[in-house]
Backbone as a ProteinNet text record, in pm:
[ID]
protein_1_A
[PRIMARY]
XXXXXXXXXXXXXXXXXXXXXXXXXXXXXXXXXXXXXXXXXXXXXXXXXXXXXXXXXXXXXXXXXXXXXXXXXXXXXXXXXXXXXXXXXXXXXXXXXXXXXXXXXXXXXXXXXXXXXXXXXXXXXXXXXXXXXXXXXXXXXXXXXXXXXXXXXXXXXXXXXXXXXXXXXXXXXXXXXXXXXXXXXXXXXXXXXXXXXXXXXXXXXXXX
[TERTIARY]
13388.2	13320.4	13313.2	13178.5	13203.4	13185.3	13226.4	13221	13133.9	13061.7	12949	12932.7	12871.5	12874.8	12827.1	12858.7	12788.2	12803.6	12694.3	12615.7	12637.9	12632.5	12621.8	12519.8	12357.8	12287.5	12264.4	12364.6	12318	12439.6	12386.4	12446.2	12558.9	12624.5	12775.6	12863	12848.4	12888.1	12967.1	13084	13163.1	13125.8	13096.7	13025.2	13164.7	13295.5	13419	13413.1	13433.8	13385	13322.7	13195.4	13059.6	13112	13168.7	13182.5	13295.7	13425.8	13564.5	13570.7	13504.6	13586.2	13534	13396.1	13261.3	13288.2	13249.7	13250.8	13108	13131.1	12965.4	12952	12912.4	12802.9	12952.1	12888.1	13007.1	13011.6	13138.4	13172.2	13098.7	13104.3	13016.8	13148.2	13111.6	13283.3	13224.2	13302.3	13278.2	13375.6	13330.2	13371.7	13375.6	13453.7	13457.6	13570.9	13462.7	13460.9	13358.4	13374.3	13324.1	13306.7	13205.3	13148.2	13122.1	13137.9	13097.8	13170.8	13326.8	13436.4	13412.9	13358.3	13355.1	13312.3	13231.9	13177.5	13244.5	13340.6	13481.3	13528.7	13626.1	13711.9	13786.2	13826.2	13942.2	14091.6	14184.3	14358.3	14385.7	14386.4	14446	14634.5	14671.9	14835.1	14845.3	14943.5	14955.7	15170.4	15245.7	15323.8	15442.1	15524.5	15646	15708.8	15738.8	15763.1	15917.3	16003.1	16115.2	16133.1	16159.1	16202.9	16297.4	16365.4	16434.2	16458.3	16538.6	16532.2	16506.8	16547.6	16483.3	16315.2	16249.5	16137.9	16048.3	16123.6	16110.1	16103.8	16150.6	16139.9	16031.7	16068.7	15925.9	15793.4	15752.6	15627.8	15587.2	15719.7	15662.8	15659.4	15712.9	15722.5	15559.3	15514.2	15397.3	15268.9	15291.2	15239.7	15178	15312.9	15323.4	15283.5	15234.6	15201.6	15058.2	15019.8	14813.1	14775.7	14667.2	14585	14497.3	14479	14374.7	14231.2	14191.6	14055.6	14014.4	13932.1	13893.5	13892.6	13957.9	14102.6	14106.2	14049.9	14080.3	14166.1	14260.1	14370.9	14376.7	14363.5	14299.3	14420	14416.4	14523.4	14588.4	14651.9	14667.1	14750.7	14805.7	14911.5	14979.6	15005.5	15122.2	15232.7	15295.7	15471.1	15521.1	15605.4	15635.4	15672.4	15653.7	15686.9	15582.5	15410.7	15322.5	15285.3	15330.3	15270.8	15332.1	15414.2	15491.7	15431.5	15394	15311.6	15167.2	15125.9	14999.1	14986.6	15131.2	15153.6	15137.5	15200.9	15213.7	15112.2	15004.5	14846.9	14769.6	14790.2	14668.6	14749.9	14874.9	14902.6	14882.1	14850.6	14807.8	14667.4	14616.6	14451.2	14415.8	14467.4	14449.7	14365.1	14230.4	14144.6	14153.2	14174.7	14241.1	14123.7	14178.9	14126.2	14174.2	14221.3	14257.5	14210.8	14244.6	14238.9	14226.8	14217.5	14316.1	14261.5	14348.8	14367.7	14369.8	14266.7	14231.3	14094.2	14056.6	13893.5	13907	13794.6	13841.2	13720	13847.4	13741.7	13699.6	13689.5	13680.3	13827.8	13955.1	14040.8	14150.9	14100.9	14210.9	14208	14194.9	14251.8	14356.4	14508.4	14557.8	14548.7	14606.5	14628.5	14640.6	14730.9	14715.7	14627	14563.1	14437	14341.2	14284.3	14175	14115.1	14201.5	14142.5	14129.4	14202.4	14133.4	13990.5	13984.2	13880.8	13761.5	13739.9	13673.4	13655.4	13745.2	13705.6	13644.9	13596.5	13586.7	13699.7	13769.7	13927.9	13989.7	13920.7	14023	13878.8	13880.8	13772.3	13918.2	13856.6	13899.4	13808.9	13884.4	13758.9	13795.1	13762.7	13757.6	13693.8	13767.6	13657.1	13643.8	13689.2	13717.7	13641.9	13560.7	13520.7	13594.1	13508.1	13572.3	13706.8	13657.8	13801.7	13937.7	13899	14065.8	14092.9	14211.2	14254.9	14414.5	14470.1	14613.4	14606.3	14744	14689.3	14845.3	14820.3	14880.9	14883.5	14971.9	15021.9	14891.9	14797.3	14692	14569.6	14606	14467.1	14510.2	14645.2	14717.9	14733.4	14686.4	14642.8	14537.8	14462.9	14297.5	14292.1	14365.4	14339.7	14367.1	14479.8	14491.6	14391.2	14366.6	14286.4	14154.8	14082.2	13991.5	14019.7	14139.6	14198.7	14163.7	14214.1	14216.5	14085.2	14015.2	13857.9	13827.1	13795.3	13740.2	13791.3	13947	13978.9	13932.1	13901.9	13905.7	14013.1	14130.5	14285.9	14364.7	14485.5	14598.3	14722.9	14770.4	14911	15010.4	15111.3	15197.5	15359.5	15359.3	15526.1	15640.5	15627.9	15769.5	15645.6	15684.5	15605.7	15723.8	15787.3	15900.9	15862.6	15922.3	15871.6	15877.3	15775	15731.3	15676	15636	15608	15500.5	15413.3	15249.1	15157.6	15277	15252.2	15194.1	15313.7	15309.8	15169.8	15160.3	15022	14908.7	14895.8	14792.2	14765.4	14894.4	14897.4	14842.7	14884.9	14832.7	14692.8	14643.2	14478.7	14412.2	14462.1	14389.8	14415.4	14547.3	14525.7	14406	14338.2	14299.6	14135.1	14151.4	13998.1	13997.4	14089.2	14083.8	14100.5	14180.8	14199.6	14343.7	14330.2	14465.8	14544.8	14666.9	14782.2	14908.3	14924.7	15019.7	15170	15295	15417.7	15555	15606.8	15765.1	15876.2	15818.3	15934.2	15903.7	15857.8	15864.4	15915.7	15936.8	16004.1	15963.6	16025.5	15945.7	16050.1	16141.4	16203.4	16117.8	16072.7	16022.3	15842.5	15859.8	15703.7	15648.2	15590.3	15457.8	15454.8	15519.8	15471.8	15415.8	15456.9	15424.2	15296.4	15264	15086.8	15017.8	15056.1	14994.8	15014.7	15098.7	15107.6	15194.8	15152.5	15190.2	15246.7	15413.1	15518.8	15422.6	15493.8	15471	15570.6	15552.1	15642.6	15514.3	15598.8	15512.6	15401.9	15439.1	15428.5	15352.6	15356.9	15239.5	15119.3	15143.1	15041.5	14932.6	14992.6	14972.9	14884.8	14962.7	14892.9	14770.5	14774	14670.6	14535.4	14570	14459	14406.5	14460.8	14405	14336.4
9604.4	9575.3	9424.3	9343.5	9206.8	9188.1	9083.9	9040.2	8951.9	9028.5	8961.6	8871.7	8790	8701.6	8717.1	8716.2	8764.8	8656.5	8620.6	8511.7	8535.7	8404.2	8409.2	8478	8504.4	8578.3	8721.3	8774.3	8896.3	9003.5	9087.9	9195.7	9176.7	9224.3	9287	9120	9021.1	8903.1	8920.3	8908.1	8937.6	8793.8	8869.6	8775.3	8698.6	8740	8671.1	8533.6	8536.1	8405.7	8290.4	8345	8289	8216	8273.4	8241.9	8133.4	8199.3	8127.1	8009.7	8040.5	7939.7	7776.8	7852.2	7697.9	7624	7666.3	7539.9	7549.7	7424.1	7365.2	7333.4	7407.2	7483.4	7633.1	7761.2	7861.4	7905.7	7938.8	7985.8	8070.9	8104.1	8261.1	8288.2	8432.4	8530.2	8626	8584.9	8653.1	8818.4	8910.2	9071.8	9092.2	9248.7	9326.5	9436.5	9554.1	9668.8	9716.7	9810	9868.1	9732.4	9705.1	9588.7	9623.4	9810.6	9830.2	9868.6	9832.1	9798.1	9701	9633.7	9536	9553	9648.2	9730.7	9799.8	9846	9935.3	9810.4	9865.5	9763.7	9757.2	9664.4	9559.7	9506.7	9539.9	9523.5	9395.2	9275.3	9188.6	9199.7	9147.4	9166	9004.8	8946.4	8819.1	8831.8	8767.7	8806.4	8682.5	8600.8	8563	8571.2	8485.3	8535.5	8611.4	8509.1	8574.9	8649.8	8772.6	8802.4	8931.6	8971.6	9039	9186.4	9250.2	9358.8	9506.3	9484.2	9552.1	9549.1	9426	9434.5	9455.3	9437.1	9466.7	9649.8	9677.8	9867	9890.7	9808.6	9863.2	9890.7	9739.5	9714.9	9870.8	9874	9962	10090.1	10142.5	10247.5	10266.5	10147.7	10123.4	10195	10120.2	10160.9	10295.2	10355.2	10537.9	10616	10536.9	10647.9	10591.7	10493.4	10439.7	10527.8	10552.1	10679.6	10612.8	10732.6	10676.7	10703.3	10699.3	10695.4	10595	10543.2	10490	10317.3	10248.9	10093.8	10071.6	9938.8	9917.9	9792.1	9782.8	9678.4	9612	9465.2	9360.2	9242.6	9191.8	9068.7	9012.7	8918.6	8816.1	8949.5	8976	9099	9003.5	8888.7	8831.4	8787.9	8786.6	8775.8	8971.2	8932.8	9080.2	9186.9	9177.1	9277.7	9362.6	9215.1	9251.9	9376.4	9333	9439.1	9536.6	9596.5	9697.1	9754.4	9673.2	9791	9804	9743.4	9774.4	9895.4	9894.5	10025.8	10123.7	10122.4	10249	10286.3	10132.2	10222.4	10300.1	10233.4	10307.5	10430.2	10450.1	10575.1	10681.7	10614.7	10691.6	10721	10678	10629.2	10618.6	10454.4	10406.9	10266.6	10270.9	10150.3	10034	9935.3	9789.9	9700.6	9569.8	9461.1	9349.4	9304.1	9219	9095.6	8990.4	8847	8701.4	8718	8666.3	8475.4	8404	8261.3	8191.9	8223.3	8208.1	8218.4	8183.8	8239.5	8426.2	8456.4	8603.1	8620.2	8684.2	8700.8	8850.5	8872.7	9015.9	9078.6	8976.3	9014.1	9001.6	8994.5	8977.7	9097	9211.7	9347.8	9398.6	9430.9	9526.2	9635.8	9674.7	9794.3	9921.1	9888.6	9970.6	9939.8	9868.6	9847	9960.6	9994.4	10000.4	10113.4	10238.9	10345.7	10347.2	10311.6	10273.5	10135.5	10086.1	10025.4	10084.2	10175.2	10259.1	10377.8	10419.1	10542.9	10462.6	10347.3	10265.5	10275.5	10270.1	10243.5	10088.2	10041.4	9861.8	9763.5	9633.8	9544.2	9431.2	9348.9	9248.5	9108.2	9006.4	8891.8	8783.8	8686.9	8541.1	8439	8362.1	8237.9	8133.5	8112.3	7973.2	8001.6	7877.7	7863.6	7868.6	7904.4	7960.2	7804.7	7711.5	7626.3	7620.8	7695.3	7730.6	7893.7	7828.4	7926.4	7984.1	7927.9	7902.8	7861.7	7991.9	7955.5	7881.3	7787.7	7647.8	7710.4	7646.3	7657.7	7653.1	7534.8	7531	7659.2	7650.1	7780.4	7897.5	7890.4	8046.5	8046.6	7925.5	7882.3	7923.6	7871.4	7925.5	8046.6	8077.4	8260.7	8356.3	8285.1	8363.7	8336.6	8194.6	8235	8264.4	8307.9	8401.3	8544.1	8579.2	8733.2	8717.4	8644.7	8638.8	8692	8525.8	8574.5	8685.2	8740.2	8863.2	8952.2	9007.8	9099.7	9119.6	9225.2	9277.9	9233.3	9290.5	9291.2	9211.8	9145.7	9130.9	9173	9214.3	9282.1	9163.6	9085.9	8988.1	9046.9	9129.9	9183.9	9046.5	8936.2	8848.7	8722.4	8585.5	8508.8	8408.4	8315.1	8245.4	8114	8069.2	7971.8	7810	7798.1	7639.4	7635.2	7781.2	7840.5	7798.4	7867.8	7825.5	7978.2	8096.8	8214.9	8215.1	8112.5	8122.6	8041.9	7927.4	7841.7	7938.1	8027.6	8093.4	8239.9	8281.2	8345.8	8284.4	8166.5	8059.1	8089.2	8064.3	8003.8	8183.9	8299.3	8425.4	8412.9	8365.5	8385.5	8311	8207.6	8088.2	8168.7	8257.3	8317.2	8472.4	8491.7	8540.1	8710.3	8697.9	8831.9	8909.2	9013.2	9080.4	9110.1	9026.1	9022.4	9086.7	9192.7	9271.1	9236.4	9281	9215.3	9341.1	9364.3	9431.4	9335.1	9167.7	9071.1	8996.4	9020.9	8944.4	9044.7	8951.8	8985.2	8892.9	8931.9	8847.5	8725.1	8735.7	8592.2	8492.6	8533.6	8441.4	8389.3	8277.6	8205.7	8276.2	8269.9	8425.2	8471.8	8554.5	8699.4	8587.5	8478.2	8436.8	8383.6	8333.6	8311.3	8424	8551.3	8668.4	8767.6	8711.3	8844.2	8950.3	9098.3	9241.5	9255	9310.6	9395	9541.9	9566	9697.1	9757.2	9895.5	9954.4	10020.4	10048.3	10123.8	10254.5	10353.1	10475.4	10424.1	10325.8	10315.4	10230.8	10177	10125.2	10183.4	10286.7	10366	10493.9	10468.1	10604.2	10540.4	10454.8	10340.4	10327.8	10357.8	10313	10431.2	10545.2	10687.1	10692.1
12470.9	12344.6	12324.7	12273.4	12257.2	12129.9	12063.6	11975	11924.3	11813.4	11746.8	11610.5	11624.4	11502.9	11371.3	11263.2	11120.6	11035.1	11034.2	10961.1	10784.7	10720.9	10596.5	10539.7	10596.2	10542.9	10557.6	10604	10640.2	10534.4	10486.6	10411.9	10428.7	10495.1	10534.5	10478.2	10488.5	10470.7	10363.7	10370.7	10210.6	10122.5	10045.1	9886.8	9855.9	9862.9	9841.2	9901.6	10025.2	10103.6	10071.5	10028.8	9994.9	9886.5	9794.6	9633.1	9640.4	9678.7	9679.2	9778	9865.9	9975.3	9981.3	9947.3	9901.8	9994.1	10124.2	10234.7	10278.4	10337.5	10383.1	10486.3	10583.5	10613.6	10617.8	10544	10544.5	10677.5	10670.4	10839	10896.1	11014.8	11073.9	11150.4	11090.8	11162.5	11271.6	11362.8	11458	11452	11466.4	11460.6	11560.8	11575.3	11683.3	11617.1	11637.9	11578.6	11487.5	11369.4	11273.1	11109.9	11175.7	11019.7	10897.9	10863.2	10741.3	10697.1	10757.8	10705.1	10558.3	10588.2	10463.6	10372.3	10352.4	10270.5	10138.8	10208.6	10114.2	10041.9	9928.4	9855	9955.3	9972.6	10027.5	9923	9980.9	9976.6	10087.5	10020.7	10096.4	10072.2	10195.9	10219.3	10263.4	10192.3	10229.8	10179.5	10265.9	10231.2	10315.2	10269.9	10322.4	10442.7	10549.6	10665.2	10633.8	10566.3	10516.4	10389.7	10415.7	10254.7	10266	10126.9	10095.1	10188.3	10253.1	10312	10203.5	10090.2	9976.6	9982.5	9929	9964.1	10110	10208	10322.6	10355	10336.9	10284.5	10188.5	10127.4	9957	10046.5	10117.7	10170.6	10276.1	10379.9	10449.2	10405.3	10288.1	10188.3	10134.8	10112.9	10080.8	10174	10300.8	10431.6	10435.6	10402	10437.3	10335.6	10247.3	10149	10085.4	10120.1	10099.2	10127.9	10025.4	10099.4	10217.7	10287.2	10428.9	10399.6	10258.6	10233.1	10070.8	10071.1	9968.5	10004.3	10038.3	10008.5	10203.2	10208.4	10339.1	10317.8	10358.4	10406.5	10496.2	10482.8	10514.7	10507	10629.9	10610.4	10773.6	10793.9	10967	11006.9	10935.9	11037.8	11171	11139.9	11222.2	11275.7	11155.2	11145.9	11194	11246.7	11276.1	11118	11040.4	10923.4	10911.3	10889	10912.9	11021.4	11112.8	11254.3	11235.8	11223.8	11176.2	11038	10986.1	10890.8	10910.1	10991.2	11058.8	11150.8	11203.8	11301.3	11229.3	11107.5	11059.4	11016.5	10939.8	10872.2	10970	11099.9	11230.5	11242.2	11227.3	11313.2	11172.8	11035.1	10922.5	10930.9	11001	10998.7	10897.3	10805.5	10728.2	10783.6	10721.2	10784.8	10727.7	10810	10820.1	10902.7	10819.9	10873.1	10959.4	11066	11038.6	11110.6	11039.3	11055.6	11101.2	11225.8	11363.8	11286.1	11323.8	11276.8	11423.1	11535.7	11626.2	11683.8	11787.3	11803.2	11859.5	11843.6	11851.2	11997.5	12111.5	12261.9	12282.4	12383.4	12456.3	12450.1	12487.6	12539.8	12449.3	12270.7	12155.9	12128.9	12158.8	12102.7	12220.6	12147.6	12199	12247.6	12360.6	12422.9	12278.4	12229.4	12090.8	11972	12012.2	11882	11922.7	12077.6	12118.2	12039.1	12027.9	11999.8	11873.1	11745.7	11622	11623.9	11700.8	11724.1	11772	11857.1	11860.8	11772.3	11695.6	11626.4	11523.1	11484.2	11336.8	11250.8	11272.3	11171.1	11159.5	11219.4	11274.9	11260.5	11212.3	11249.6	11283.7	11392.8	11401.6	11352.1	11319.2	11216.2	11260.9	11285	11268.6	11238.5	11150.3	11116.1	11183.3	11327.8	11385	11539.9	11575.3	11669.6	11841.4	11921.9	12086.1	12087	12039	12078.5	12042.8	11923	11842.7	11969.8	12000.6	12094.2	12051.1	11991.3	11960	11793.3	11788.1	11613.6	11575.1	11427.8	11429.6	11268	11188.9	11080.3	10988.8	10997.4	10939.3	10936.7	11057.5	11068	11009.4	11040.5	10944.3	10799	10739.4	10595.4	10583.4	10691.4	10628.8	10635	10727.6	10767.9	10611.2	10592.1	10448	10356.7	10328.8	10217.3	10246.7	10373.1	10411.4	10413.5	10429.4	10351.6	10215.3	10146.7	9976.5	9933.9	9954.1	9932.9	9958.5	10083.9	10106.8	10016.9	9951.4	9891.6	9742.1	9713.7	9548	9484.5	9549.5	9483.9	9587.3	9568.7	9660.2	9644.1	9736	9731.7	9829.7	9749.5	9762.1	9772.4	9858.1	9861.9	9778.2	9861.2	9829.3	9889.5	9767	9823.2	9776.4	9858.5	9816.7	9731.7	9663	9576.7	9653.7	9626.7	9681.5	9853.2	9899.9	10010.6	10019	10126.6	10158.5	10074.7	10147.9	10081.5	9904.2	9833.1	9707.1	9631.1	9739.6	9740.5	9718.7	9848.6	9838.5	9712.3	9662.7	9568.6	9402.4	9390.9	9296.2	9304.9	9432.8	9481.8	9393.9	9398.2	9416	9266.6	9194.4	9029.3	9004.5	9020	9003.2	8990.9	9120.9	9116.5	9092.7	8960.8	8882.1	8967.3	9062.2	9180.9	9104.7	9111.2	9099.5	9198.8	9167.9	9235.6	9236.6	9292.9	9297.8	9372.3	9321.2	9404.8	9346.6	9475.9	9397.9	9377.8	9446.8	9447.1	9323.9	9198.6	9088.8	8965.1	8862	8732.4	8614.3	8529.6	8387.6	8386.3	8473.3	8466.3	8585	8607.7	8747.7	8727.1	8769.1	8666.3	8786.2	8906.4	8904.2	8885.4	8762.9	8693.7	8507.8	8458.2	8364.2	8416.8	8529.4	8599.6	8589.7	8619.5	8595.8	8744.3	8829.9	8898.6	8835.2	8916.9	8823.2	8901.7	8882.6	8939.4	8940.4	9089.7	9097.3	9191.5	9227.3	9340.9	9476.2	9569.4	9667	9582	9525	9524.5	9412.5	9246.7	9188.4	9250.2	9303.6	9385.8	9480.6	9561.6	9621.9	9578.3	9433.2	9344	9321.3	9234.4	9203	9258.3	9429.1	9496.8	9562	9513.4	9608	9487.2
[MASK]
++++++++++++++++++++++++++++++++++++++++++++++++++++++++++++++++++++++++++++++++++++++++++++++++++++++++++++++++++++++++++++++++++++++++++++++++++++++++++++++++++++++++++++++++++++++++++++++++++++++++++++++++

């Protein structure tokens, strides 16, 4: 399967992008897979490389109980917590997006991506040209807030304070996105910015 490019003018182009990201000339993302993925509401996951083993359960609690219809889940899926709950949406056949903060080839899908890639369950995305080969702290900035944009809603398990995570959670209040988290409380200023505590199972409910 190769990977094709989708231009700012063409339908499928998430309007998020377009709107939030306001760059000049806007990127062209190169795909590979099912493009009308983008179509569905979108669940961005942006989340802490470190965090709580409490919230670390919540998230994948989360995982297992999304419904596998309606809500596609969208996000780098690169720190290992991530991938692990990516495992679990494909083996839910729960349809996902994800992200890559690299150029995206012939040869960036896993051995275990392939067959949700083929059934249309998986898109792979990128915003960065064949020379970004290796992804670098920066690009995994942009990567997120090209998750953000694209999403309706975001779901923020644990975003540590004064983090890059928490940066980009700021950036999604800012454009007025709903931000979901089980790692906040009314003592803690991202929930006085406006992110909403939640748990796996209302969330979950929420979105079936």
């Amino acid at each position: 399967m190769q990977p094709i490019p989708l231009f700012p003018d063409h339908h499928l182009y998430p309007e998020g992008v377009s709107r939030f990201l306001q760059a000049s000339p806007l990127p062209v993302l190169t795909t590979l897979g099912d493009r009308e993925l983008l179509a569905q509401p979108l669940l961005g996951l942006v989340c802490s490389v470190a965090l709580p083993g409490s919230i670390l359960l919540e998230t994948y609690d989360f995982a297992k109980k999304v419904s596998s219809e309606g809500w596609v889940i969208v996000g780098g899926f690169h720190s290992p917590m991530e991938r692990q709950v990516l495992e679990v949406l494909l083996a839910r056949h729960v349809p996902a997006i994800v992200c890559v903060a690299r150029r995206l080839g012939r040869r960036s899908i896993p051995v275990t991506w392939k067959s949700a890639v083929e059934e249309k369950r998986l898109l792979l995305v990128s915003p960065f040209p064949d020379k970004r080969r290796r992804v670098t702290c920066s690009l995994a900035h942009q990567r997120n807030r090209l998750v953000v944009a694209m999403s309706r809603e975001v779901l923020a398990p644990f975003a540590a304070t004064g983090g890059k995570t928490e940066k980009i959670v700021r950036e999604a209040l800012v454009w007025k996105k709903p931000v979901w988290s089980s790692g906040v409380d009314e003592e803690d200023e991202k929930f006085a910015l406006g992110v909403q505590e939640t748990d796996a199972r209302t969330l979950a409910t929420r979105l079936a």
